[in-house]
N, CA, C and O atoms as CSV, one atom per row, in Angstrom:
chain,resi,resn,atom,element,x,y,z
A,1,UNK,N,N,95.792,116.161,112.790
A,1,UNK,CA,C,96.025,115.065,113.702
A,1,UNK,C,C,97.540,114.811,113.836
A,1,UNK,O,O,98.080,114.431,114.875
A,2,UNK,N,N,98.275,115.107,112.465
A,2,UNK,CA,C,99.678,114.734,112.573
A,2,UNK,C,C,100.357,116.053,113.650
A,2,UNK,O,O,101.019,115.633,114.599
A,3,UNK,N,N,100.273,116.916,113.577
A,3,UNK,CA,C,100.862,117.799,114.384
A,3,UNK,C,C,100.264,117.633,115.828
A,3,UNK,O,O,100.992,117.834,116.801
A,4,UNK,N,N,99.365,117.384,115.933
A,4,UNK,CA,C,98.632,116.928,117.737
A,4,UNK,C,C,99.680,115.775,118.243
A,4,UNK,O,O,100.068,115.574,119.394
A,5,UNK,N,N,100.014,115.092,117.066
A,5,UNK,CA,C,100.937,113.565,117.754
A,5,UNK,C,C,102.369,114.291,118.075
A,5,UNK,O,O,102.976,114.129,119.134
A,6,UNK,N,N,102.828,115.145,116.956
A,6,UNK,CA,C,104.381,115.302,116.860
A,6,UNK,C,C,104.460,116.442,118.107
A,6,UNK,O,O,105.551,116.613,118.652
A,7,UNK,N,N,103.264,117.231,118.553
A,7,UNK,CA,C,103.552,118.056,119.552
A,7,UNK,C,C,103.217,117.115,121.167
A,7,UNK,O,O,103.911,117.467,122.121
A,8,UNK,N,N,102.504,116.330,121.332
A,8,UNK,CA,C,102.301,115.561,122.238
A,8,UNK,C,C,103.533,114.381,122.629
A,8,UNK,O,O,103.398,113.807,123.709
A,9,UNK,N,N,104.428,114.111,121.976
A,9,UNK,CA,C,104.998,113.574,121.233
A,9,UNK,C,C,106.749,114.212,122.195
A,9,UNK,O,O,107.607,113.614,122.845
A,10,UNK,N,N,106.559,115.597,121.807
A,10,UNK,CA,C,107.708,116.364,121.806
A,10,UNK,C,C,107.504,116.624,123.118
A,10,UNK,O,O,108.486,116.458,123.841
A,11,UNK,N,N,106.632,116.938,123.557
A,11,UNK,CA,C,106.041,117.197,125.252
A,11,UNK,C,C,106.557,115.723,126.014
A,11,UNK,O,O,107.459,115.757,126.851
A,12,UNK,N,N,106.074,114.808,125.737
A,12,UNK,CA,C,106.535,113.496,126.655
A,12,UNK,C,C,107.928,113.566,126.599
A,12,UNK,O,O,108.497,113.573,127.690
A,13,UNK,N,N,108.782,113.633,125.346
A,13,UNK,CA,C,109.816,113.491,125.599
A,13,UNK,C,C,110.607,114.375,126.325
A,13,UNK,O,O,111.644,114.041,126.898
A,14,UNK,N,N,110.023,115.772,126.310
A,14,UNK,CA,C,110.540,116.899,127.815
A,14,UNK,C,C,110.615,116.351,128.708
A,14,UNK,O,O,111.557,116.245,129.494
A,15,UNK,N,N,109.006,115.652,128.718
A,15,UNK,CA,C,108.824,115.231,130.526
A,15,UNK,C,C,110.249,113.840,130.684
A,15,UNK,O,O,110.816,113.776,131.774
A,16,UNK,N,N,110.575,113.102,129.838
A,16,UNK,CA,C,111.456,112.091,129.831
A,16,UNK,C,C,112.944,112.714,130.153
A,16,UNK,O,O,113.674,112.439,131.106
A,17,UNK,N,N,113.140,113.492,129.242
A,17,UNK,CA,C,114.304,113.613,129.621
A,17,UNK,C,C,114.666,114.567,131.017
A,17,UNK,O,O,115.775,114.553,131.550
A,18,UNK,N,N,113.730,115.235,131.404
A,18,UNK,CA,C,113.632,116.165,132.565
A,18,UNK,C,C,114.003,115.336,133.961
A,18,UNK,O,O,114.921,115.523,134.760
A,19,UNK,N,N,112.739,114.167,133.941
A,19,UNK,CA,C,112.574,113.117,134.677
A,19,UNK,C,C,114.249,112.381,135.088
A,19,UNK,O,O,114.719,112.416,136.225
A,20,UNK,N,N,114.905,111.789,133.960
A,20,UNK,CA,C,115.554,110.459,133.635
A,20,UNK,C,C,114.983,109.412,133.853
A,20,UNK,O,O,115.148,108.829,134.925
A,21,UNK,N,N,114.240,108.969,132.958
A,21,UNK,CA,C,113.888,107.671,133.177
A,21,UNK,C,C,112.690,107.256,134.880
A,21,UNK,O,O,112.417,106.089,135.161
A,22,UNK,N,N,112.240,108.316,135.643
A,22,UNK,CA,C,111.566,108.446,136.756
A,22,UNK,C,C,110.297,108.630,136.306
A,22,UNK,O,O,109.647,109.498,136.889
A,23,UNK,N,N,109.681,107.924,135.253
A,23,UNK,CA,C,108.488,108.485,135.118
A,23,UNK,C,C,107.224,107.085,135.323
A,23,UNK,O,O,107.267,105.937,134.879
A,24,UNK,N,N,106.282,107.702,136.084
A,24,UNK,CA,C,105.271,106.574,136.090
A,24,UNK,C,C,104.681,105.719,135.366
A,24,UNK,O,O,105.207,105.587,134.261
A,25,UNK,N,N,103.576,104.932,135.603
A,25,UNK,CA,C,103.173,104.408,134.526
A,25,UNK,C,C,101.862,105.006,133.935
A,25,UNK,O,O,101.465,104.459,132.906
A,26,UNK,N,N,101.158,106.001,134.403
A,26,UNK,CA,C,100.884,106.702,133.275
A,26,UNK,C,C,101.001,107.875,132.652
A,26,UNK,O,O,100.052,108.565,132.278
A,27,UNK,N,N,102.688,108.246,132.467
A,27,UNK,CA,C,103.395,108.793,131.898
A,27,UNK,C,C,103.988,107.872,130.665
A,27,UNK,O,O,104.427,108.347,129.617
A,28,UNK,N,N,103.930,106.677,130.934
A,28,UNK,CA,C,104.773,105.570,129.906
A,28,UNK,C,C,104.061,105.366,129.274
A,28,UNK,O,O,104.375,105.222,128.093
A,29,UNK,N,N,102.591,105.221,129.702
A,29,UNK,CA,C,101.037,104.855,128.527
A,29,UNK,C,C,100.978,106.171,127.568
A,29,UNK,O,O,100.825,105.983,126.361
A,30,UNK,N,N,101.098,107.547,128.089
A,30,UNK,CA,C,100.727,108.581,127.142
A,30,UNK,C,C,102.043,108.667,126.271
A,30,UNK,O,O,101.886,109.259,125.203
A,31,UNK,N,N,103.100,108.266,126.486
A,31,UNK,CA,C,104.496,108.431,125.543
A,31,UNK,C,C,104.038,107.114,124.236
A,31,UNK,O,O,103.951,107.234,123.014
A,32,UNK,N,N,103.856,106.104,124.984
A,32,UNK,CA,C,103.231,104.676,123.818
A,32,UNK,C,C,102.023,105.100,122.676
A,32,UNK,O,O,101.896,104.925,121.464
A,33,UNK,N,N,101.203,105.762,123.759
A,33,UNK,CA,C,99.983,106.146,122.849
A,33,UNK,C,C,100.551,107.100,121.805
A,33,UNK,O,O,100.405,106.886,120.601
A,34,UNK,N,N,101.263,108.255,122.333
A,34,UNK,CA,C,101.764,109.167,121.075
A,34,UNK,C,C,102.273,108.756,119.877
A,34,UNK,O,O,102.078,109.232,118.758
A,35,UNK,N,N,103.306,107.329,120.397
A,35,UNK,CA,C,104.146,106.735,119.304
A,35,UNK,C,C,103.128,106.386,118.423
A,35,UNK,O,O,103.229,106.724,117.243
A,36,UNK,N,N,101.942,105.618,118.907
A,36,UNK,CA,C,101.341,104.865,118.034
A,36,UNK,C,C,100.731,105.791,116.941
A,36,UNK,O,O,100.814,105.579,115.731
A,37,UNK,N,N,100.004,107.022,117.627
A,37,UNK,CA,C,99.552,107.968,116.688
A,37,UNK,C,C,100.315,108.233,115.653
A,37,UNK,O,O,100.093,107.980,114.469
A,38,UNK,N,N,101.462,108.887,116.260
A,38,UNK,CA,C,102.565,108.835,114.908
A,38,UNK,C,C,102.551,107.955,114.221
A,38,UNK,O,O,101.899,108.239,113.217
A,39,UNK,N,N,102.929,106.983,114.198
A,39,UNK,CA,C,103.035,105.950,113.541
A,39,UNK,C,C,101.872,105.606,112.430
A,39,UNK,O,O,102.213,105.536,111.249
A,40,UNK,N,N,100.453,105.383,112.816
A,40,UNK,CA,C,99.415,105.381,112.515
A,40,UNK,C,C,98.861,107.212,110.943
A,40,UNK,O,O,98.305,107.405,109.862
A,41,UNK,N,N,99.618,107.973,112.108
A,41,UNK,CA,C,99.711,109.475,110.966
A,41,UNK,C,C,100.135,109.154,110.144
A,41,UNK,O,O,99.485,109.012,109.108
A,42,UNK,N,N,101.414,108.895,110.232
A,42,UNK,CA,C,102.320,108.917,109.098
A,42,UNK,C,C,101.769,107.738,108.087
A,42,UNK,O,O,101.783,107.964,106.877
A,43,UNK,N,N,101.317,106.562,108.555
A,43,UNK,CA,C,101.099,105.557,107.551
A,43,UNK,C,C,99.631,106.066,106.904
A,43,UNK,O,O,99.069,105.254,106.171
A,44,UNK,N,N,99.067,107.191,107.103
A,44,UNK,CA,C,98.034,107.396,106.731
A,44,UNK,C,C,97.976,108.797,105.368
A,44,UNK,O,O,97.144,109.112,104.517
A,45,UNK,N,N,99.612,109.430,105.858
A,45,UNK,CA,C,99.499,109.995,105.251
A,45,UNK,C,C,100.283,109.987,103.699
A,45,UNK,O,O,100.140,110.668,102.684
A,46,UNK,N,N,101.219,108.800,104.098
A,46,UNK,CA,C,102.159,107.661,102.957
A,46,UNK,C,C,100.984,106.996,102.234
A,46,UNK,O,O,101.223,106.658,101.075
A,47,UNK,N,N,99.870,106.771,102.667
A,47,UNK,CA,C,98.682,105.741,101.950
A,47,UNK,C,C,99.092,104.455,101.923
A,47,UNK,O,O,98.830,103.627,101.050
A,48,UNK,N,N,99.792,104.293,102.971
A,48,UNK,CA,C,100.070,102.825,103.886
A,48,UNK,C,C,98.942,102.251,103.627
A,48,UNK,O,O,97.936,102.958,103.557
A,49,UNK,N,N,98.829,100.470,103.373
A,49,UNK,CA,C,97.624,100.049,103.920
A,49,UNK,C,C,97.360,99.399,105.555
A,49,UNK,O,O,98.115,98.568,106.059
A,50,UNK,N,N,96.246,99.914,106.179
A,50,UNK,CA,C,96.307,99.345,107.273
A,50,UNK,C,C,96.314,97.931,107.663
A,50,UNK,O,O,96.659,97.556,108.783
A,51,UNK,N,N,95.887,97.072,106.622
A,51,UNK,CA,C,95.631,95.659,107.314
A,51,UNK,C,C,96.957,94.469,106.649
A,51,UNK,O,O,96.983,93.299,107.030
């Protein structure tokens, strides 16, 4: 799952910097969603607690 985020992740930010800042809004939802995954990976794989 962690590598699905960091490659999805690395892809939006192509499309970002390719773009400048021209990107729609659901281009901005799939860049948010990635973050969150990350975010969510990583605290899962630290043994973060979620609540």
């Amino acid at each position: 799952m962690f590598v699905l985020a960091v490659g999805a992740t690395v892809y939006e930010w192509r499309l970002l910097a390719r773009s400048r800042w021209r990107m729609g809004l659901l281009e901005w939802v799939f860049l948010v969603i990635t973050h969150l995954v990350i975010a969510a990976s990583l605290a899962t794989v630290l043994g973060l607690p979620r609540d």
